[in-house]
Every structure is written in structure tokens, then in C-alpha cells.
N, CA and C atoms as an extended XYZ file, in Angstrom:
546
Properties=species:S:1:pos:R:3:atomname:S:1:resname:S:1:resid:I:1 pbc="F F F"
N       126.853       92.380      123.954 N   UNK     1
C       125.936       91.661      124.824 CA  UNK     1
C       124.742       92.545      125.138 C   UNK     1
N       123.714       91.600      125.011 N   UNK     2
C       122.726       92.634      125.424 CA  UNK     2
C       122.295       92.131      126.366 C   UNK     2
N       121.240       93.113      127.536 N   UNK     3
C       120.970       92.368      128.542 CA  UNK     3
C       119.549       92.047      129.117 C   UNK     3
N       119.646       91.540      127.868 N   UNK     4
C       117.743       90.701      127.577 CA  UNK     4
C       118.071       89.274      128.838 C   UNK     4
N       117.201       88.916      129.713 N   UNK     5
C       117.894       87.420      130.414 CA  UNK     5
C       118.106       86.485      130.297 C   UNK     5
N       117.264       86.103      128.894 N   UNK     6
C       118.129       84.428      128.044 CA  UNK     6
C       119.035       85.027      127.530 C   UNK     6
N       119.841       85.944      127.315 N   UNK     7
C       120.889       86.018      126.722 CA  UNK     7
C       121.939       86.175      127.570 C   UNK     7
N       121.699       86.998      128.305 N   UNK     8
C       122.496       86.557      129.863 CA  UNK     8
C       122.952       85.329      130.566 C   UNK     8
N       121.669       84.731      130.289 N   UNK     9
C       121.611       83.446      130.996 CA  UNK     9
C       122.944       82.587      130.034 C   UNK     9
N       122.513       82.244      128.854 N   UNK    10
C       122.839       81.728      127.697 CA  UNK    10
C       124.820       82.267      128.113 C   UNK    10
N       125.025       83.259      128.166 N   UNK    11
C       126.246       83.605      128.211 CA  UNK    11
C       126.994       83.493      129.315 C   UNK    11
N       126.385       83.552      129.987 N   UNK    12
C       127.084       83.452      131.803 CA  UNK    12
C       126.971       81.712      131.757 C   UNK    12
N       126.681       81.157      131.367 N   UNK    13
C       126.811       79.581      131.638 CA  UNK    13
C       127.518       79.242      130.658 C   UNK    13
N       127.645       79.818      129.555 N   UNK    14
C       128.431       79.255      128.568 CA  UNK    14
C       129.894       79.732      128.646 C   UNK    14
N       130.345       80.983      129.624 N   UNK    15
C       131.713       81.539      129.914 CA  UNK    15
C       132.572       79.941      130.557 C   UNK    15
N       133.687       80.287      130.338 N   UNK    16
C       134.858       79.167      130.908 CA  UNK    16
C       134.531       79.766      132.419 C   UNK    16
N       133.858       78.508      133.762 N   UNK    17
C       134.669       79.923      134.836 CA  UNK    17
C       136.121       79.835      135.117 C   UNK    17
N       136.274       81.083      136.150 N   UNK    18
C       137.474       81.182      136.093 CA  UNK    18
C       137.846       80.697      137.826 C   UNK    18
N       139.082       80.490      138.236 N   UNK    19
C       139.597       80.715      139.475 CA  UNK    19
C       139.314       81.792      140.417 C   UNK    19
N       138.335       81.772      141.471 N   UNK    20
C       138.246       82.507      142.596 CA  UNK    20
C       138.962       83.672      142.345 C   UNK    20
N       140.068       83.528      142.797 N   UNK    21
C       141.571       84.980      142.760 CA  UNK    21
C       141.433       85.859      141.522 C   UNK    21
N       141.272       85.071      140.505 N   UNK    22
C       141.584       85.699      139.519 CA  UNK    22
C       139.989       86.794      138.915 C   UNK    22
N       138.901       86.648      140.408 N   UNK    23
C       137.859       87.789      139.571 CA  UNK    23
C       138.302       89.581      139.373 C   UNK    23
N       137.740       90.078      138.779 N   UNK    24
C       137.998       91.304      138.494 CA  UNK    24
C       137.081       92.031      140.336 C   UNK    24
N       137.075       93.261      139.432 N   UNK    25
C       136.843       94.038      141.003 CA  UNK    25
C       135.345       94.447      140.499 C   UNK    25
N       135.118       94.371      138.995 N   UNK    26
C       133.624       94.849      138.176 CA  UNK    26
C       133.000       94.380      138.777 C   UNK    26
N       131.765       94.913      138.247 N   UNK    27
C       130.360       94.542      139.057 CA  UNK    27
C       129.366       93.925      137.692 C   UNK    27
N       128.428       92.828      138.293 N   UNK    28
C       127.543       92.509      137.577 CA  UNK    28
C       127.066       90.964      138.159 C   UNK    28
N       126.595       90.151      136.967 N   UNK    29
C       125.829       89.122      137.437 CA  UNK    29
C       127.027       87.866      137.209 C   UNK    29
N       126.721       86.833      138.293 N   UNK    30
C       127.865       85.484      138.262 CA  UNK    30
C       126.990       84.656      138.617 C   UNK    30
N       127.510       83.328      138.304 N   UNK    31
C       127.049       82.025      138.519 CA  UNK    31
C       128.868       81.058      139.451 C   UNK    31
N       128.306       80.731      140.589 N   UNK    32
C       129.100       79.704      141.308 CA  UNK    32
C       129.023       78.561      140.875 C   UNK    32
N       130.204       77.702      140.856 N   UNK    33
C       130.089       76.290      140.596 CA  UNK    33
C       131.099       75.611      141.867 C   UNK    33
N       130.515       74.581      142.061 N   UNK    34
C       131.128       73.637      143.289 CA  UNK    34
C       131.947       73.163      142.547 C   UNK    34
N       132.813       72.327      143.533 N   UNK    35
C       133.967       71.309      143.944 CA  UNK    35
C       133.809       70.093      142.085 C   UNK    35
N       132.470       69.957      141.980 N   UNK    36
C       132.395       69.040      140.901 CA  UNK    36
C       132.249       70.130      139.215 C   UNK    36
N       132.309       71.323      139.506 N   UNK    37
C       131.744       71.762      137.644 CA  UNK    37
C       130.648       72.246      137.472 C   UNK    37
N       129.752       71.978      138.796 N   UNK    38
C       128.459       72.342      138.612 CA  UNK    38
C       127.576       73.730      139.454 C   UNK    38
N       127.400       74.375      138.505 N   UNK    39
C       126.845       75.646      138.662 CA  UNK    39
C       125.571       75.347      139.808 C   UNK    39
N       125.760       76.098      140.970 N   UNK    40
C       124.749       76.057      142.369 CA  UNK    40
C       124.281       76.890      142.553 C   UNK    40
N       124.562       78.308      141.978 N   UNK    41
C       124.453       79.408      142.118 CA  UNK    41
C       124.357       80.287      141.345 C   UNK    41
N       123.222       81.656      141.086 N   UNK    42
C       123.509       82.527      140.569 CA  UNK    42
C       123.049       83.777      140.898 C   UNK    42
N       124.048       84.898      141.383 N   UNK    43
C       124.087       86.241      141.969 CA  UNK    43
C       124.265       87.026      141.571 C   UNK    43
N       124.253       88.572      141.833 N   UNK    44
C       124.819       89.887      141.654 CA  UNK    44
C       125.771       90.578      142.383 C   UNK    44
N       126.688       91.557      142.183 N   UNK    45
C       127.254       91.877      143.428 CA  UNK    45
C       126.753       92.854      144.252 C   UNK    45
N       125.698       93.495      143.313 N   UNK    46
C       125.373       94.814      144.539 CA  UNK    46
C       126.097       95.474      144.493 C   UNK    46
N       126.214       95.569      145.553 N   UNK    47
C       126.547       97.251      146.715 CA  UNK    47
C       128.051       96.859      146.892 C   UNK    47
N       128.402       95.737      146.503 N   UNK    48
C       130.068       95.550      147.113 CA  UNK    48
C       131.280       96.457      146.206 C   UNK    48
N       132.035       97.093      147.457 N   UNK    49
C       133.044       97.842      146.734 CA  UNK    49
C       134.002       97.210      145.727 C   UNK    49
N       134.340       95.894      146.146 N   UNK    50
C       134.994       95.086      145.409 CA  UNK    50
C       134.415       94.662      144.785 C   UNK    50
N       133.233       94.666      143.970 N   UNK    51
C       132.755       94.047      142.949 CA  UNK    51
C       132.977       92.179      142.997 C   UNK    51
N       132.935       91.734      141.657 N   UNK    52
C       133.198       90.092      141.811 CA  UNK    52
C       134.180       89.609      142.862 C   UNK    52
N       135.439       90.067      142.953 N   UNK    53
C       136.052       89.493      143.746 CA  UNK    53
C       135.837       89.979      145.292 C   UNK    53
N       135.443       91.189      145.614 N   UNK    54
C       134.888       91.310      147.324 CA  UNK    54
C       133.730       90.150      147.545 C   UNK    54
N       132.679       89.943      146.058 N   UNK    55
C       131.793       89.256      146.882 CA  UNK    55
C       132.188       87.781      146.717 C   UNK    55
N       132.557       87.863      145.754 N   UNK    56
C       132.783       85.913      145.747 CA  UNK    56
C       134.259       85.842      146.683 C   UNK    56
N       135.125       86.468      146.411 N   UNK    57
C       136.721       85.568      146.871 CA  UNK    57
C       136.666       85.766      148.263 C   UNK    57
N       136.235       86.973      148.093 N   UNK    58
C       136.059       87.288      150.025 CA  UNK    58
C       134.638       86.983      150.706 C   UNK    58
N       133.670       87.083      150.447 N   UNK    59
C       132.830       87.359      150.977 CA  UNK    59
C       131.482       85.601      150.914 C   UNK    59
N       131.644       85.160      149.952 N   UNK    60
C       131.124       83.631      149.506 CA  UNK    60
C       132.265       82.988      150.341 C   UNK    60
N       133.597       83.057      150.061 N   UNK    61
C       134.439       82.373      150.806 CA  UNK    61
C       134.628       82.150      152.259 C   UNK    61
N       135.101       83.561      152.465 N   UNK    62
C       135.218       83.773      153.834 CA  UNK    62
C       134.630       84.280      155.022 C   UNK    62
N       133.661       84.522      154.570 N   UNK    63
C       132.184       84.768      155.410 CA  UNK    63
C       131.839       83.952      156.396 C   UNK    63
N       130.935       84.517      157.016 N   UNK    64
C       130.335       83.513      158.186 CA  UNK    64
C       129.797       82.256      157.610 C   UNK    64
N       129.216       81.471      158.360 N   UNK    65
C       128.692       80.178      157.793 CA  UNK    65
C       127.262       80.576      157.619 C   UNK    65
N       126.781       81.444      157.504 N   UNK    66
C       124.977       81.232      156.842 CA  UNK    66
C       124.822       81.518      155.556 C   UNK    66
N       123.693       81.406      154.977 N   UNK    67
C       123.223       81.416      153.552 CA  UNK    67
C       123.746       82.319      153.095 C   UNK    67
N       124.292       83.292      153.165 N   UNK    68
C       124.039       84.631      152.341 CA  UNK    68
C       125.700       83.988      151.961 C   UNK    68
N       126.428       83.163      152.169 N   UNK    69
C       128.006       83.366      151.745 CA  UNK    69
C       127.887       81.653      151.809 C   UNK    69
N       127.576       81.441      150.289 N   UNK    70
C       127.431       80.368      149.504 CA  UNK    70
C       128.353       79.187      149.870 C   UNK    70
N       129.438       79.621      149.430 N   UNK    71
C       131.022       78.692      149.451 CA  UNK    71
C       131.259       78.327      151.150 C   UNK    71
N       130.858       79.481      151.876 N   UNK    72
C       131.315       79.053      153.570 CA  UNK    72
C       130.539       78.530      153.942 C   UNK    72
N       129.458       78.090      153.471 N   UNK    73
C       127.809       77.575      154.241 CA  UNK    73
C       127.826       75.490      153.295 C   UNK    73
N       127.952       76.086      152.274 N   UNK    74
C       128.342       74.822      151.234 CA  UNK    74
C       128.992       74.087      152.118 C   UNK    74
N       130.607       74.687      152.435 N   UNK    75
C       131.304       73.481      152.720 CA  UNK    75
C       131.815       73.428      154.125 C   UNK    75
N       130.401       73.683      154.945 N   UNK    76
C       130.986       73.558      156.431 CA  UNK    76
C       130.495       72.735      157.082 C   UNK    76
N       131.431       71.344      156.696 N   UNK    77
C       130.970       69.788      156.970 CA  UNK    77
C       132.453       69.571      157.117 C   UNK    77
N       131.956       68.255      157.731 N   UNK    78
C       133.304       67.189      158.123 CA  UNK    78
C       134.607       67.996      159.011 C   UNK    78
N       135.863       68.290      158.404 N   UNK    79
C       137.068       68.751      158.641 CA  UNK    79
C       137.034       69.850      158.429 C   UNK    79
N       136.257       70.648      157.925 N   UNK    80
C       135.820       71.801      157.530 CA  UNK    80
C       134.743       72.732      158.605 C   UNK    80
N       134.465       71.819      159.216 N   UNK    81
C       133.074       72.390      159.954 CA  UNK    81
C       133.571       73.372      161.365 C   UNK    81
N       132.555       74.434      161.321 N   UNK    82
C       133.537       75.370      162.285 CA  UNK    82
C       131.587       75.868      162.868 C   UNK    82
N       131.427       76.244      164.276 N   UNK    83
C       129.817       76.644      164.467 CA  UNK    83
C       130.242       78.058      164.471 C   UNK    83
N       128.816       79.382      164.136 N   UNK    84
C       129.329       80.145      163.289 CA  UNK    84
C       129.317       80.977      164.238 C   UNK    84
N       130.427       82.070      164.113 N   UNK    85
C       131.083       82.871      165.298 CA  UNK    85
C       132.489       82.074      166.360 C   UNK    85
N       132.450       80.588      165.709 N   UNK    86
C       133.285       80.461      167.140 CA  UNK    86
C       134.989       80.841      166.981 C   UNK    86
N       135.513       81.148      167.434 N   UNK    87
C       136.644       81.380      167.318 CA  UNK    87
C       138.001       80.859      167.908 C   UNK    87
N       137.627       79.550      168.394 N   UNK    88
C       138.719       78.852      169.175 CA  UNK    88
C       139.346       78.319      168.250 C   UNK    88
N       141.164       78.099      168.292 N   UNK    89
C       142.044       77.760      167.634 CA  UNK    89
C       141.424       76.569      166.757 C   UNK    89
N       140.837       74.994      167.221 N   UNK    90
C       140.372       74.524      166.175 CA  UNK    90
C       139.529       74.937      165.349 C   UNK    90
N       138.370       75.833      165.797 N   UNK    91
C       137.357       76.384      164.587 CA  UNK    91
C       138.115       77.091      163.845 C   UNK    91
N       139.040       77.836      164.122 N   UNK    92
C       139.913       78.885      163.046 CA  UNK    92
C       140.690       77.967      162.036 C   UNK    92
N       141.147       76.796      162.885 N   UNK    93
C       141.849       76.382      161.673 CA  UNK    93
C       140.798       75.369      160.379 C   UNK    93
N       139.996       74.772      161.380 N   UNK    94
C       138.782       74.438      160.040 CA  UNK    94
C       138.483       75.537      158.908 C   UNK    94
N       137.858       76.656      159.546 N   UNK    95
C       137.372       77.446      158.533 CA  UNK    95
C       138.521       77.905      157.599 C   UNK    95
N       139.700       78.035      157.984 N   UNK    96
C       140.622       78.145      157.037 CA  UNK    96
C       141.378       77.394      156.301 C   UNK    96
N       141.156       75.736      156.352 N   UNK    97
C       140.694       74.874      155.407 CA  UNK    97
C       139.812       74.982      154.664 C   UNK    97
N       138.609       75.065      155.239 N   UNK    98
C       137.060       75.744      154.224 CA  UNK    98
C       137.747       76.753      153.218 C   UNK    98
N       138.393       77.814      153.532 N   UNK    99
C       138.332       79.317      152.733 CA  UNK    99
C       139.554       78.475      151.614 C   UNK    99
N       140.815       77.557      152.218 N   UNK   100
C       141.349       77.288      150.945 CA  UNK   100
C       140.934       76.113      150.185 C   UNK   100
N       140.392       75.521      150.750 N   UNK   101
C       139.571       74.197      150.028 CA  UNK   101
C       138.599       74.907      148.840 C   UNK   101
N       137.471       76.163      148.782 N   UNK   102
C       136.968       76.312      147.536 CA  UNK   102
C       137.858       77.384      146.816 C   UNK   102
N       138.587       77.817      147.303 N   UNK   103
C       139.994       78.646      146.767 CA  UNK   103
C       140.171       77.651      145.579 C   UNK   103
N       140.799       76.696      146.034 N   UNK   104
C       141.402       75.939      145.466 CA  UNK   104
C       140.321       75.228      144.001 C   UNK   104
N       139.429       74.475      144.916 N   UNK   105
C       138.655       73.946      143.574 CA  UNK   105
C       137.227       74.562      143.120 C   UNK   105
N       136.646       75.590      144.156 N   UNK   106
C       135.514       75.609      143.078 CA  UNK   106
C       136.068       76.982      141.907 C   UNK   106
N       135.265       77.583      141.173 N   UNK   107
C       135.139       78.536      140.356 CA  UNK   107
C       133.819       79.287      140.165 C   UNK   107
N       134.319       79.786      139.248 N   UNK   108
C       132.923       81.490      139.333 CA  UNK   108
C       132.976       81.920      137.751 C   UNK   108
N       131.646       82.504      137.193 N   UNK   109
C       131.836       82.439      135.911 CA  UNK   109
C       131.001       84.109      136.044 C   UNK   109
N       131.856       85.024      135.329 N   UNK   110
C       130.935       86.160      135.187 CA  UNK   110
C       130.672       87.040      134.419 C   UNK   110
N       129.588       88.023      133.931 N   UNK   111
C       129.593       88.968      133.196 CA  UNK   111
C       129.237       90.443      133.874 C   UNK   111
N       130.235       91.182      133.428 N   UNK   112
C       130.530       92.609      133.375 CA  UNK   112
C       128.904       93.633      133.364 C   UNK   112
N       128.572       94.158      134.148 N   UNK   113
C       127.303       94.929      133.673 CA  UNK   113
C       128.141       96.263      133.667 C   UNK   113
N       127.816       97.507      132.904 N   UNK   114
C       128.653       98.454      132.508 CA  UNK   114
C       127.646       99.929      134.407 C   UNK   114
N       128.510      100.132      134.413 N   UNK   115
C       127.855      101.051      135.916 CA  UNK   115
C       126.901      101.740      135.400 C   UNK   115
N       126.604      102.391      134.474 N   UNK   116
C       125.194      103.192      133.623 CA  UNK   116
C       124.045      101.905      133.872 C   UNK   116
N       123.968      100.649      134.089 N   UNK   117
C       123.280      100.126      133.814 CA  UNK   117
C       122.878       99.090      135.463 C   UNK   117
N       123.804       99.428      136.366 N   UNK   118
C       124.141       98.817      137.838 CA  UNK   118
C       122.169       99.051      138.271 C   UNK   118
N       121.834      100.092      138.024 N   UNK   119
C       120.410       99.916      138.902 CA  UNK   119
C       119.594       98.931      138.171 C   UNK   119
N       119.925       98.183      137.247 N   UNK   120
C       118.955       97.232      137.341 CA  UNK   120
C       119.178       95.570      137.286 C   UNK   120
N       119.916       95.961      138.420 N   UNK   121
C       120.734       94.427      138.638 CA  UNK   121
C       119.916       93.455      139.330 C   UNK   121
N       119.320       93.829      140.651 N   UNK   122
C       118.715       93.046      140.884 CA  UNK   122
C       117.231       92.526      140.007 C   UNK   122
N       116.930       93.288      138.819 N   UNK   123
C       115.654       92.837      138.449 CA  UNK   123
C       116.524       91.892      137.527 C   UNK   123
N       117.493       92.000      137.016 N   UNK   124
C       118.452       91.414      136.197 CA  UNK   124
C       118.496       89.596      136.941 C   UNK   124
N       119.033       89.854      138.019 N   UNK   125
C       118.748       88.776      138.720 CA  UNK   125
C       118.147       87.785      138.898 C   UNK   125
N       117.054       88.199      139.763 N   UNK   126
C       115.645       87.663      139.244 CA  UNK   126
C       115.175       87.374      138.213 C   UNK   126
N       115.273       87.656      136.711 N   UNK   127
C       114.913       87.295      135.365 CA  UNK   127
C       115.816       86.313      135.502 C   UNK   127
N       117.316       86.331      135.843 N   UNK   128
C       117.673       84.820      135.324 CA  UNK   128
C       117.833       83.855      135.654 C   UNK   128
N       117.272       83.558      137.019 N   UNK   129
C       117.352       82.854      138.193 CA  UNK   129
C       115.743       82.147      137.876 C   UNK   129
N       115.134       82.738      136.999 N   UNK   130
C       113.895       82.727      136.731 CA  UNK   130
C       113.757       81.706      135.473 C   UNK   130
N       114.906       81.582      134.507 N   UNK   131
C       115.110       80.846      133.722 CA  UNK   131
C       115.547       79.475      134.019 C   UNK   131
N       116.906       79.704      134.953 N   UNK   132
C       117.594       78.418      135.263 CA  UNK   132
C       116.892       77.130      135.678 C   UNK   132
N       117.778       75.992      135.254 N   UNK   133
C       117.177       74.898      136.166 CA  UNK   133
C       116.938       74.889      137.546 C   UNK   133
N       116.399       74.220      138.482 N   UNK   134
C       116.779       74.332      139.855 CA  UNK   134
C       117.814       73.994      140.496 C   UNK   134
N       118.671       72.759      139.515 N   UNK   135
C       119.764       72.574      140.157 CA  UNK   135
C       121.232       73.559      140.123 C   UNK   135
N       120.593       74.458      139.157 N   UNK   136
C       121.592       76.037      139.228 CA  UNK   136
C       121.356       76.621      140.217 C   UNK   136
N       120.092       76.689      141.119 N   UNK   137
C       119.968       77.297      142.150 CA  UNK   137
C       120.053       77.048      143.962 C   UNK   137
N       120.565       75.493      143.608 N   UNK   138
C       120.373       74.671      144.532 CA  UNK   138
C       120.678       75.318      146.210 C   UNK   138
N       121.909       76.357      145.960 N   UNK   139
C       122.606       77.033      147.162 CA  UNK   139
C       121.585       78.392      147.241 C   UNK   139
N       120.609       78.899      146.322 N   UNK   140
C       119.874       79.852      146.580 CA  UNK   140
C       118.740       79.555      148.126 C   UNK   140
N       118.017       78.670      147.883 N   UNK   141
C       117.077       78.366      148.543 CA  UNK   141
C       116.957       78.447      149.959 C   UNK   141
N       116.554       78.885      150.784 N   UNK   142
C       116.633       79.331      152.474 CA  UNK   142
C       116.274       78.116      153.182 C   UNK   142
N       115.294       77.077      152.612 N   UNK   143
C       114.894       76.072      153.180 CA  UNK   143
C       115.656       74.551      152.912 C   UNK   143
N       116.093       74.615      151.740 N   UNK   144
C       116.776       73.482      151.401 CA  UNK   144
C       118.323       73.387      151.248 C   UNK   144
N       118.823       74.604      151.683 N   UNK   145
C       120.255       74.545      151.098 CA  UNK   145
C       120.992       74.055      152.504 C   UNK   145
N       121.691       72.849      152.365 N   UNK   146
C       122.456       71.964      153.678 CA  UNK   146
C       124.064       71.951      152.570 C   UNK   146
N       124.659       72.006      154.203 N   UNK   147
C       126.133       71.752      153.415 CA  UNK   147
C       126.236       70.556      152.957 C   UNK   147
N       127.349       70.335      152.048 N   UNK   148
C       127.104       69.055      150.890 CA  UNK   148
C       128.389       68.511      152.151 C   UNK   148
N       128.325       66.958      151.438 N   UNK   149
C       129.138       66.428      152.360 CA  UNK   149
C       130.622       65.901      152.105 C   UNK   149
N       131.297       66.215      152.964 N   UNK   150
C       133.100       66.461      153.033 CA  UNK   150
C       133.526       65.950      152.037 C   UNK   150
N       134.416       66.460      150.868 N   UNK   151
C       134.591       65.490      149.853 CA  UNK   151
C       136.220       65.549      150.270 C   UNK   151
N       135.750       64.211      150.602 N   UNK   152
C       137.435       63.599      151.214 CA  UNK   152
C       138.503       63.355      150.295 C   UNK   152
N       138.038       63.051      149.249 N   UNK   153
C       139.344       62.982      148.501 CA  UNK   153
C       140.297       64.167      147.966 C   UNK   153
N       139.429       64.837      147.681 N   UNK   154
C       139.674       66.457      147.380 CA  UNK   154
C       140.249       67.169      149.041 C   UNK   154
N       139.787       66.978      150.330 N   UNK   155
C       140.403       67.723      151.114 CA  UNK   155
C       141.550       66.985      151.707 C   UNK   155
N       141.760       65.639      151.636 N   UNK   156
C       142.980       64.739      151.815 CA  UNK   156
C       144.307       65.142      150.968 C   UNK   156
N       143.825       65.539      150.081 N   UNK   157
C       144.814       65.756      148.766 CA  UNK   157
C       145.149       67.624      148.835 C   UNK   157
N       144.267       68.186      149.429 N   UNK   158
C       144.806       69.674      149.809 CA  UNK   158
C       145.699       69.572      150.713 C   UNK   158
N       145.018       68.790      152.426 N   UNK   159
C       145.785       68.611      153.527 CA  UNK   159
C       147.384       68.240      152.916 C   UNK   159
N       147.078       67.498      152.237 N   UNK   160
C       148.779       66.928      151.676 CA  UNK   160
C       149.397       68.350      151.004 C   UNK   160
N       148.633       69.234      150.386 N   UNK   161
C       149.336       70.469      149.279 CA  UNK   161
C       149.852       71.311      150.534 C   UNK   161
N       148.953       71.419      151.463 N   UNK   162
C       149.511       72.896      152.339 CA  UNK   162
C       150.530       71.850      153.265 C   UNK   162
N       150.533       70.675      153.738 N   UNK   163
C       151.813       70.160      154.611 CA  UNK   163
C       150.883       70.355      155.976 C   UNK   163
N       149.895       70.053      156.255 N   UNK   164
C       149.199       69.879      157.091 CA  UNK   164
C       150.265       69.334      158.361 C   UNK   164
N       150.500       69.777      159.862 N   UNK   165
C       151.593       68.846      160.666 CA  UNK   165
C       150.336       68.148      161.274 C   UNK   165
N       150.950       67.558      162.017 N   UNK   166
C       150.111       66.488      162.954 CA  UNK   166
C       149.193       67.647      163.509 C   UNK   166
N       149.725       68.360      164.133 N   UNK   167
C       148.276       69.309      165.326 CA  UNK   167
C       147.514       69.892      164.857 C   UNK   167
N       147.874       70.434      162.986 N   UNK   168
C       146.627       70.925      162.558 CA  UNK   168
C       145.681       69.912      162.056 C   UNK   168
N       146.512       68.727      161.581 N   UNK   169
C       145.023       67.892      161.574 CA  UNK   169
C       144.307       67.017      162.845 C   UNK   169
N       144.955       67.061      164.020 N   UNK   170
C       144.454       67.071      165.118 CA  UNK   170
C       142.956       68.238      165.342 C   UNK   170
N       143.594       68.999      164.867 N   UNK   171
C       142.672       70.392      165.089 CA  UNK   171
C       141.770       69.995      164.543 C   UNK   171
N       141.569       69.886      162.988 N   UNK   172
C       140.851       69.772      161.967 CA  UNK   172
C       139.640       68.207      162.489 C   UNK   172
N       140.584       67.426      162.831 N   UNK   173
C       139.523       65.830      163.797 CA  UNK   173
C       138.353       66.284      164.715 C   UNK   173
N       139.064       66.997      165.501 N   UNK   174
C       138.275       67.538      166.626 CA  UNK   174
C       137.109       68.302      166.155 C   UNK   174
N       137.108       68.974      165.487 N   UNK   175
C       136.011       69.890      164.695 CA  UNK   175
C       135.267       68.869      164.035 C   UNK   175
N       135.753       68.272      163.241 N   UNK   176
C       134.871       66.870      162.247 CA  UNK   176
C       134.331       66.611      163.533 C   UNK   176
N       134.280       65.905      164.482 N   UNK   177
C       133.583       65.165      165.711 CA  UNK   177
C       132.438       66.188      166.159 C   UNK   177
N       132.678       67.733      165.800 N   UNK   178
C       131.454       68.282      166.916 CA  UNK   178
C       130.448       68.191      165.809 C   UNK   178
N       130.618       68.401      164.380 N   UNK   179
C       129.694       68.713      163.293 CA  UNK   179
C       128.757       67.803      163.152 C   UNK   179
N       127.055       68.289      163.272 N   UNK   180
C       126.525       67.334      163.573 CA  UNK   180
C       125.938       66.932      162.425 C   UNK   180
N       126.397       66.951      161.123 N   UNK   181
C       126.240       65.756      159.996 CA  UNK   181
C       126.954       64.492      159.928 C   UNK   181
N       128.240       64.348      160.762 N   UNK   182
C       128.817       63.518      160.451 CA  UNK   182
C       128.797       62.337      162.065 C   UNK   182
């Protein structure tokens, strides 16, 4: 691989992604895809010790709800919706619907940059973010990026995987009601 940025580009979209859990700890450039297949995103890891998986599994996931942590900002709507910092038993249990809800369905597609080559990641970046469509970048944008809205069938069908009891989806109601998209 070389790391000219249509070829980058060309290769990082054309990788299978993979499951959240399963990123390596390497460092280099990734592309996010939502709940549907479709690539929203495309980043570097930087400075993170954990490489792909500190920044995407932990850090896109389970992060606060603002821009900079893609996956927690994406999907903090409906049953999911938690305001950011709060920490009362229902917001905890929303957001930890959120963290296993893109656990579960979105994915991450990535390529390896070798550490001899880490300082020029972010120009790396920028070249291919520079290529993409816009709708690859849709979760980049500071002004336009709104959480997408609750995809109920997909979190009905989790609630059923984890055995949701009555009080956590009590919990989970109560939160849907304060979120003010819905």
C-alpha cells in the first residue's frame, strides 16, 4: 500500500469493515459506518494509546455526547438520549444502551499506517476527506451533524437481546420524553 490519498481512499472503503471489538490497538486512518452500511465518517487516531480500538470502541462509543465522539453524538436520540454530563440512573442507563446499540450494529473499516510514517497522519487525513463524497463525511461537519433518529426497530430488537426488565425500560421512556427531538 502506498500512501498516495486515492489510494488510501480507494482501499479504506473498499476493506470489509469489521466489528467495533474486534479493532486492533494500531494506529492509522478509518472510516465509520452507521446502523445502515454507510460510511459517515472518516478519521485518524492520533495521539491515542490504544490506537483503533481506544479511539473508535472506546472513545466514538463511549464518550461524551459532542462531536468529537461520532457514534455517542450520532445516536443520542429517542431511548438512547442522555444530556451530556448527566449522570442520574436513567441517563446512565440510556447511554449504555447507546454504547451497546453501535457495539452491536455499526462497524469501522481500517488501514494500518506503519509508526515511521505516524507524523503525517493528519495531512493524510485531510487529503482523504478531501476526496470523499460528502455523504462520507456527514458526522464530520460542526454545523450540520444532528443525531439521526432512533431506529426503533434495531433498538427494540437489542432491548429484547440484553432482556431489558420492566424498570430499565421504564428508565430508558423517561429519557426518550426529555430528548428534545422527539
Amino acid at each position: 500500500m502506498t500512501l498516495e490519498p486515492l489510494n488510501v481512499f480507494r482501499e479504506l472503503t473498499a476493506r470489509e469493515p469489521v466489528q467495533l471489538d474486534a479493532l486492533p490497538h494500531d494506529h492509522g486512518i478509518y472510516a465509520l459506518y452507521d446502523h445502515t452500511g454507510v460510511i459517515r465518517y472518516v478519521g485518524i487516531t492520533r495521539k491515542d494509546k490504544y490506537g483503533f480500538h481506544g479511539r473508535i470502541y472506546g472513545r466514538h462509543v463511549g464518550g461524551s455526547e459532542g462531536r468529537s465522539h461520532k457514534f455517542s453524538h450520532a445516536y443520542n436520540t429517542g431511548r438512547m438520549w442522555r444530556a451530556k454530563g448527566d449522570r442520574c440512573p436513567d441517563a446512565r442507563q440510556s447511554k449504555a444502551l447507546r454504547m451497546a446499540f453501535a457495539r452491536r450494529y455499526c462497524r469501522a473499516a481500517f488501514l494500518v499506517v506503519p509508526p515511521t510514517l505516524s507524523g503525517i497522519l493528519a495531512e493524510l487525513e485531510l487529503a482523504v476527506q478531501a476526496i470523499a463524497p460528502a455523504g462520507m463525511l456527514a458526522w464530520g461537519s460542526k454545523r450540520s451533524f444532528v443525531p439521526v433518529p432512533e431506529p426503533t426497530g434495531l433498538v427494540d430488537a437489542l432491548l429484547d437481546e440484553l432482556r431489558y426488565t420492566p424498570e430499565q425500560h421504564a428508565a430508558i421512556r423517561r429519557q426518550a420524553a426529555k430528548c428534545p427531538s422527539t
